[in-house]
Each structure stands twice: as structure tokens, then as C-alpha cells.
C-alpha positions, -999 to +999 in steps of 0.1 A: -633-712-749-638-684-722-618-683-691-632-674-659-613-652-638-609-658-604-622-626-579-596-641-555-568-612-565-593-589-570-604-591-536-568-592-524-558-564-539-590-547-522-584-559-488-549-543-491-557-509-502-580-508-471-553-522-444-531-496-461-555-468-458-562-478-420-527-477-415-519-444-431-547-432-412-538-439-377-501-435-387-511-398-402-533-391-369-510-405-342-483-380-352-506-352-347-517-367-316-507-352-278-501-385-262-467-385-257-451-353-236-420-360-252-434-356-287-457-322-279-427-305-266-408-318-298-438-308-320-441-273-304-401-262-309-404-274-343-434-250-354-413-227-332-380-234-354-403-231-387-414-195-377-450-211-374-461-192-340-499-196-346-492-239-343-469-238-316-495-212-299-523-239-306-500-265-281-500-239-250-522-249-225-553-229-218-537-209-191-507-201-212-533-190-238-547-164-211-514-146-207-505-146-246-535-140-275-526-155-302-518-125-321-501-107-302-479-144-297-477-143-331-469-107-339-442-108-308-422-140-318-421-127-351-410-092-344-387-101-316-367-130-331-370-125-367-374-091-371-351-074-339-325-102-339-319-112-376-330-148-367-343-170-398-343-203-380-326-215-351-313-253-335-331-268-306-318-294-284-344-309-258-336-327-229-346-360-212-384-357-201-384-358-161-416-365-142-424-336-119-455-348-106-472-314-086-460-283-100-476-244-093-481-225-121-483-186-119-503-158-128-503-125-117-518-135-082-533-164-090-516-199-086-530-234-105-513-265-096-511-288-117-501-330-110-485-358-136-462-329-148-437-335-171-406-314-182-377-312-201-348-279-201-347-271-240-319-250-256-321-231-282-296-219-299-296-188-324-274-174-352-284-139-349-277-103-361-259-101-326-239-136-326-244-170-320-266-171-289-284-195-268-315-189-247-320-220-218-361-228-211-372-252-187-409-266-211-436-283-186-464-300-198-493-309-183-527-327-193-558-309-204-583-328-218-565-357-220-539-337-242-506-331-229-500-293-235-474-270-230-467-244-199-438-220-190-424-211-156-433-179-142-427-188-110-398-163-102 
């Protein structure tokens, strides 16, 4: 006599591969995301830490994107840190996020201001040809395009 197998697990077994995929999904998608401040400025020092300029370029704001090309960025950061100072990777230790609300950002003669700012001071700290050093940055981001992206000061 023939059994008849039940679909029941079958279709159990179905349903969880797709809940798992959704989840994987959104999981794999919200860590790429640039909804949290905290997390871009975290996101950007670590491409920064792993010598990957082009993805930590790719996080600057537009108008940060104006004052560096990305090759030149690239070409800089890499012949500056790594090939001037020695530096193979270096430690970074951000800050508490602090809403600045209005903030001025400048270029050349040209002033944007920005509102809903966020920033956080980030130190990083470098075991170079020339000794252990550490270089103090203020990181802003602001919103653009519903992405929170990153901007510099160059207000001095």
C-alpha cells in the first residue's frame, strides 16, 4: 500500500527559504543604506581604514565631490598616507553624533548652508614612518537626496 505524502512540510520548508531570503535581503541592503548619520560616518572611515578611497569618496556629498575628483582623492590619500607616511592601516575612534542643525559650508567664495546637520570629532590615529600620530577631524553630514552624506569644514 502507497502512502501519500503530505505537501504540508514541503510548503513549510518553502515559506521559510522565502522569509529567509526577505530577511537577508533587507538585512544585506539596510547596512548599505545612509539612513543613520552615525553609521555613514562609521561606513566612510572604514573604507578610509581599508585604503578603499574610491568608497569612502562615493559617501562625500556632492559639494565635497566638486572640490576633490575622485582620482585625484584617490591618487592623494594613497600617495600621502600610504605612500609619504609608511601608513598601512590606521585606528579610528568616532565621537558621539551631535545635532548641529544650520551649518555654512565653504568654497572658495561660495557659501551653502546646510540645516538637520549632524557631526561627530573622529580621531584617527596612525602608526607611521614618522611615529605614532593622530590627526583630529570634526565629520558633518548632511542630507542629500534623502542620504545622509559626508562634508568637511573649510570654514577657517
Amino acid at each position: 500500500m502507497r502512502r501519500k505524502r503530505k505537501p504540508l512540510p514541503a510548503i513549510l520548508i518553502g515559506l521559510l527559504i522565502i522569509v529567509a531570503g526577505v530577511f537577508l535581503t533587507k538585512c544585506a541592503f539596510t547596512s548599505f543604506s545612509s539612513d543613520d548619520p552615525e553609521e555613514v560616518v562609521r561606513e566612510f572611515y572604514n573604507y578610509e581604514k581599508e585604503g578603499d578611497f574610491g568608497s569612502s569618496w562615493e559617501l562625500f556629498h556632492s559639494e565635497m565631490q566638486k572640490r576633490f575628483s575622485k582620482g585625484d582623492y584617490i591618487e592623494t590619500k594613497n600617495h600621502v598616507f600610504i605612500g609619504h607616511m609608511g601608513v598601512e592601516t590606521f585606528e579610528v575612534e568616532i565621537g558621539e553624533i551631535e545635532n548641529i542643525g544650520e551649518w555654512e559650508y565653504k568654497q572658495g567664495d561660495e557659501v551653502d548652508t546646510f540645516t538637520d546637520v549632524k557631526a561627530a570629532e573622529v580621531d584617527m590615529i596612525y602608526e607611521s614612518d614618522y611615529g605614532l600620530m593622530t590627526i583630529s577631524q570634526v565629520c558633518y553630514v548632511a542630507q542629500e537626496k534623502g542620504e545622509w552624506k559626508v562634508l568637511w569644514d573649510y570654514n577657517f
